[in-house]
C-alpha positions in Angstrom: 290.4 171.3 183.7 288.6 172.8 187.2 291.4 174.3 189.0 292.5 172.6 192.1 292.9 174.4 195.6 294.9 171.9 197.4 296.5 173.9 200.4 293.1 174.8 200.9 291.1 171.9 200.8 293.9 170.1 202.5 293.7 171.8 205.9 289.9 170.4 205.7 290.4 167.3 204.5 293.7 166.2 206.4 293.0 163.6 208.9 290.0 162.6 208.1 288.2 159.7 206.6 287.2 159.6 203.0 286.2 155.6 201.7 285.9 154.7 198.6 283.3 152.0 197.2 283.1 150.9 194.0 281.9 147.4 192.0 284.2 144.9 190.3 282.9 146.3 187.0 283.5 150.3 187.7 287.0 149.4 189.0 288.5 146.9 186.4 287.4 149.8 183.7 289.3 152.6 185.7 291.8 150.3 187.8 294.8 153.0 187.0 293.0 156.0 187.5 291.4 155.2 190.9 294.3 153.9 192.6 296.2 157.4 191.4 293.6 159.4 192.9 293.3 157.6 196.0 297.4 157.5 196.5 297.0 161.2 195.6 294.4 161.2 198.9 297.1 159.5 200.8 299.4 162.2 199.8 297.5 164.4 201.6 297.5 162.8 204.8 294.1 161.9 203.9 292.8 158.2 205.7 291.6 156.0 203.0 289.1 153.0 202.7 288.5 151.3 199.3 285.4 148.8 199.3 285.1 146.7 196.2 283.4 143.5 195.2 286.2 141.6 193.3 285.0 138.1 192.9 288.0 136.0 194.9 288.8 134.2 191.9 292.1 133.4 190.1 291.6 135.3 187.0 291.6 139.1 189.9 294.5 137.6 191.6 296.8 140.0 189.9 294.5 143.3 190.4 294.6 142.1 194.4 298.4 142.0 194.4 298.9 145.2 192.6 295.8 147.1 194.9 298.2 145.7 198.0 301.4 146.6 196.5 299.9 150.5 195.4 298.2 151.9 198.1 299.8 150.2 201.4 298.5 153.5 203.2 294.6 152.4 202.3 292.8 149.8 204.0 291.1 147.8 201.6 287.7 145.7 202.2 286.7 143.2 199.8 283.0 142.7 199.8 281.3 139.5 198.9 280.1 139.6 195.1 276.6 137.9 196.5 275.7 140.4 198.8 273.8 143.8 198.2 277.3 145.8 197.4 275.6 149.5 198.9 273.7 147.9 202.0 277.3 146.2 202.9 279.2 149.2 202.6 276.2 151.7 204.2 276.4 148.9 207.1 279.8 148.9 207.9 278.6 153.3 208.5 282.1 154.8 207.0 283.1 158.0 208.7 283.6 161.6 206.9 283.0 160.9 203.7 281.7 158.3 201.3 282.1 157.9 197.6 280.5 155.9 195.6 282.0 155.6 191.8 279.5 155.0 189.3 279.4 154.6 185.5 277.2 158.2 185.0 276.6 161.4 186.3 273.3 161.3 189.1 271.1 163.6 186.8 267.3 165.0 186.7 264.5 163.8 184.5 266.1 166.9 182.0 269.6 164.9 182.0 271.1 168.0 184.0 273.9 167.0 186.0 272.8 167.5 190.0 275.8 169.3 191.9 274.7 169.3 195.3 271.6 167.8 197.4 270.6 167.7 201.1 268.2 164.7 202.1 265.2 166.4 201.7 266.0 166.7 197.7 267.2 163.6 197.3 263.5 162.4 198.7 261.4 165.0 196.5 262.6 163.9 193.1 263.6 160.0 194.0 261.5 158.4 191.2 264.5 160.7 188.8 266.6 158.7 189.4 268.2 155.0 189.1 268.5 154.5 185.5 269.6 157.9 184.6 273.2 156.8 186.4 273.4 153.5 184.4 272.6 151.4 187.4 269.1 150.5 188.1 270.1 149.4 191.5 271.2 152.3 192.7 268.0 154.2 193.2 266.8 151.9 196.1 270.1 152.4 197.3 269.4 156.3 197.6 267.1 156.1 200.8 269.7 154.2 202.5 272.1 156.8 201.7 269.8 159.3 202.8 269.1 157.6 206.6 272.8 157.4 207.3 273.8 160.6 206.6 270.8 161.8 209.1 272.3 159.6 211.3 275.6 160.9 210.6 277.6 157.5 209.3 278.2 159.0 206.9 277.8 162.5 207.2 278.5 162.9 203.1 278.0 160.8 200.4 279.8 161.4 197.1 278.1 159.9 193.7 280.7 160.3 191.1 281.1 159.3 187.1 284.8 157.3 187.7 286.9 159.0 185.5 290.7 159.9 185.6 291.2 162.7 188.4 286.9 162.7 189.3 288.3 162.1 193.1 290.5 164.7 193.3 288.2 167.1 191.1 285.5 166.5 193.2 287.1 167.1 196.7 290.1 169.7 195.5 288.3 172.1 192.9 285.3 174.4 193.9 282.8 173.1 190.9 283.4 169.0 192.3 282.9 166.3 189.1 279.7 164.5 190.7 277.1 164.8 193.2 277.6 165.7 196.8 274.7 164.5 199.3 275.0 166.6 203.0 272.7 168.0 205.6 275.7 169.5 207.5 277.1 172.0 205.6 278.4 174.7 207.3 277.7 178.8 205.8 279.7 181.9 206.8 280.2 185.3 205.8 283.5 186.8 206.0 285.7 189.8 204.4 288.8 188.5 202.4 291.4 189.1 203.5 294.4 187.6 202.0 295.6 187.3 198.4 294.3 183.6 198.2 291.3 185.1 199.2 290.9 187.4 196.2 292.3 184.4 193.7 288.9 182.2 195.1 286.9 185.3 194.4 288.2 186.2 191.1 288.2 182.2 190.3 284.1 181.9 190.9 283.6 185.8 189.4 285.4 184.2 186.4 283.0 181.5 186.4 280.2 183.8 185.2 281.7 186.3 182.7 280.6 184.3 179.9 277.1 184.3 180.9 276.4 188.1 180.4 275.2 188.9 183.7 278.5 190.1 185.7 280.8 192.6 184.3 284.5 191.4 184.3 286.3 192.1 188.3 290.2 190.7 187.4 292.1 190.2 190.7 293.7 193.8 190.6 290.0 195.0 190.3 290.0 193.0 194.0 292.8 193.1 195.2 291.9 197.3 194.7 288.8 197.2 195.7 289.5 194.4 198.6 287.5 195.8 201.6 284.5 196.0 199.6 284.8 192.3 199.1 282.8 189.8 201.1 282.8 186.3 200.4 280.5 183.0 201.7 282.3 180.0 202.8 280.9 176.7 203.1 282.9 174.9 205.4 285.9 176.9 205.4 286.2 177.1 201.3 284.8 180.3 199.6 282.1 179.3 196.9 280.6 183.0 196.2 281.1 186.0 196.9 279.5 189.9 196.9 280.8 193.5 196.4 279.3 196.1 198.6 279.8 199.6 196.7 279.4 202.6 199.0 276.8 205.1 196.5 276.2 208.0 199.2 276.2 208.1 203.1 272.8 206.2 202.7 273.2 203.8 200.2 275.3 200.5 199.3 274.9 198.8 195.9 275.4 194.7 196.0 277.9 194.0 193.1 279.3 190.9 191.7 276.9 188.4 193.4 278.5 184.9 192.3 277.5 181.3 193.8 279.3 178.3 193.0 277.2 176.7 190.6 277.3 173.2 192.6 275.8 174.7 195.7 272.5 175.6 193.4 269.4 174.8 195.3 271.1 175.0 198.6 270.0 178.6 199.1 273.4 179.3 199.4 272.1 183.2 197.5 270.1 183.5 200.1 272.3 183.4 202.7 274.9 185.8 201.0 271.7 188.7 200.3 270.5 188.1 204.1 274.0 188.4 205.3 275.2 191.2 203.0 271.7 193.2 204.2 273.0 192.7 207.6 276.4 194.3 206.9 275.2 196.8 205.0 273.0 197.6 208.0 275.9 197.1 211.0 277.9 199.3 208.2 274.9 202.0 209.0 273.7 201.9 205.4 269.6 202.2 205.2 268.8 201.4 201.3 270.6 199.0 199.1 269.9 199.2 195.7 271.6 196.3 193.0 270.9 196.3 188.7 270.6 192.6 187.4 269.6 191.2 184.1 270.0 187.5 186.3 266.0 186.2 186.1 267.1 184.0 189.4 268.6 186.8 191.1 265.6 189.2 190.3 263.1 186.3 192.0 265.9 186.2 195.0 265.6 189.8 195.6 261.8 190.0 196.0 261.5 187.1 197.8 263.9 189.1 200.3 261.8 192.9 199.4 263.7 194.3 196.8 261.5 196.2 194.8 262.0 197.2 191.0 262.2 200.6 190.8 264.2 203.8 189.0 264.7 206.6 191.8 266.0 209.9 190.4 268.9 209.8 192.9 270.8 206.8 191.1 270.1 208.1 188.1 273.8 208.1 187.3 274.4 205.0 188.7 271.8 203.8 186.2 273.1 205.4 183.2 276.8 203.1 183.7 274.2 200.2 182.9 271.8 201.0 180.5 268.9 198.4 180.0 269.8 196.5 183.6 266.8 196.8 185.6 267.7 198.1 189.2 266.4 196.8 192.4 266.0 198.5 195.6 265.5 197.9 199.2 264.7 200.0 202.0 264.1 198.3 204.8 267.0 196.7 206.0 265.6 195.3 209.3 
């Protein structure tokens, strides 16, 4: 189970819009769960919109009355059952947020589930997709999608697998349970500064321990080591995070490089190595040097001019990490 950062995501979310649209089908499967994760919203102080297609017969009757009776804080739209469910809902251009609940994941042509996508993805690989969600449909609906959020109504669109707590995994947890289409995501690069600043860190650091390429950094290892910590927030929530480790008067190594694995293809990484260059240069350090076995951080750093090399001078530094290939860069202009 992702763990869930709701004071933090909270102070985001509160206020706003967040609708939720999903077809007769999707909801009679998942009627419980939905309406707990959308009272769960309300909780919040989150607004909340449910579109659905129930047909207006007698045999829904009873799923009406208990959708009124449940969520009295949600304004919910029926849409007609003969209509084109997505163009109705894309029409009506739902503030915020948008989530659609589907039966699968939105995956590749590999069946790898995709995290995060800006408009321009979404338009580079659209023949993926469609039946790959369970819904043939849906993949015309995808350039829709993609002209309202340029226009900014909405300015996100959610595709999640419905599932018990896939809302509130998606918008409370740092990983998310679906996909998350958005042009306006918002990058800075800040020092922690507080101890729930150091639990995010250590939470995405944790993330990649079992993959081999990080050694272990526990939140006293943080916490210790705190103003050596930077991390990069995208819109207000950390998803990454860097170590800057003083090696002489000259020279900082980049440590612990982690990205949230949904924000993958957003060059997210390259936005952390630019902006920990620039702090390492405003901090008056003139090399940086970092050892990684990580073949996607290796192609990061020479597409930023790191070059592979084994300079006599870190040759201790190299001996803590024997086999790790060490990059270094010089110019930091």
């Amino acid at each position: 189970m992702p763990r869930l950062y709701i004071e933090e995501y909270t102070r985001i979310l509160a206020g706003q819009q967040v609708s939720i649209a999903c077809r007769e089908g999707v909801l009679r499967d998942h009627f419980t769960a939905i309406i707990n994760d959308i009272k769960f919203l309300n909780r919040q102080g989150i607004i909340t919109i449910l579109f659905h297609n129930m047909a207006n017969r007698f045999a829904n009757r009873q799923h009406f009355r208990t959708l009124a009776k449940r969520l009295p804080e949600t304004r919910i739209i029926r849409v007609r059952a003969d209509t084109d469910f997505y163009a109705d809902v894309l029409d009506r251009k739902p503030d915020f947020k948008l989530i659609f609940l589907e039966r699968k994941f939105l995956t590749d042509l590999e069946g790898r589930r995709l995290n995060t996508l800006n408009t321009r993805n979404v338009r580079d690989t659209l023949q993926g997709y469609g039946s790959l969600i369970g819904n043939a449909n849906f993949r015309a609906a995808l350039e829709k999608i993609c002209n309202c959020i340029e226009t900014g109504h909405p300015a996100r669109v959610h595709i999640l697998p419905a599932r018990k707590h896939t809302i509130k995994h998606e918008l409370f947890s740092v990983e998310g349970t679906g996909t998350l289409i958005a042009n306006n995501f918002e990058e800075s690069f800040l020092p922690i500064v507080s101890n729930t600043d150091e639990q995010l860190i250590a939470g995405i650091l944790n993330l990649y321990k079992t993959k081999g390429y990080l050694k272990p950094r526990g939140s006293s290892y943080i916490a210790s080591h705190h103003q050596n910590f930077y991390m990069t927030q995208i819109d207000g929530i950390a998803v990454g995070c860097v170590e800057l480790k003083p090696i002489d008067v000259q020279t900082a190594e980049l440590g612990a490089l982690a990205i949230s694995t949904r924000f993958r293809g957003q060059r997210v990484g390259v936005f952390t190595v630019k902006a920990f260059i620039a702090e390492a240069r405003n901090r008056g350090y003139q090399r940086i040097i970092s050892l990684t076995k990580n073949p996607r951080l290796q192609t990061l750093y020479r597409s930023l001019g790191f070059v592979r090399q084994a300079p006599a001078e870190y040759a201790k530094r190299q001996t803590q990490s024997p086999g790790v290939p060490m990059f270094v860069k010089t110019n930091l202009n």
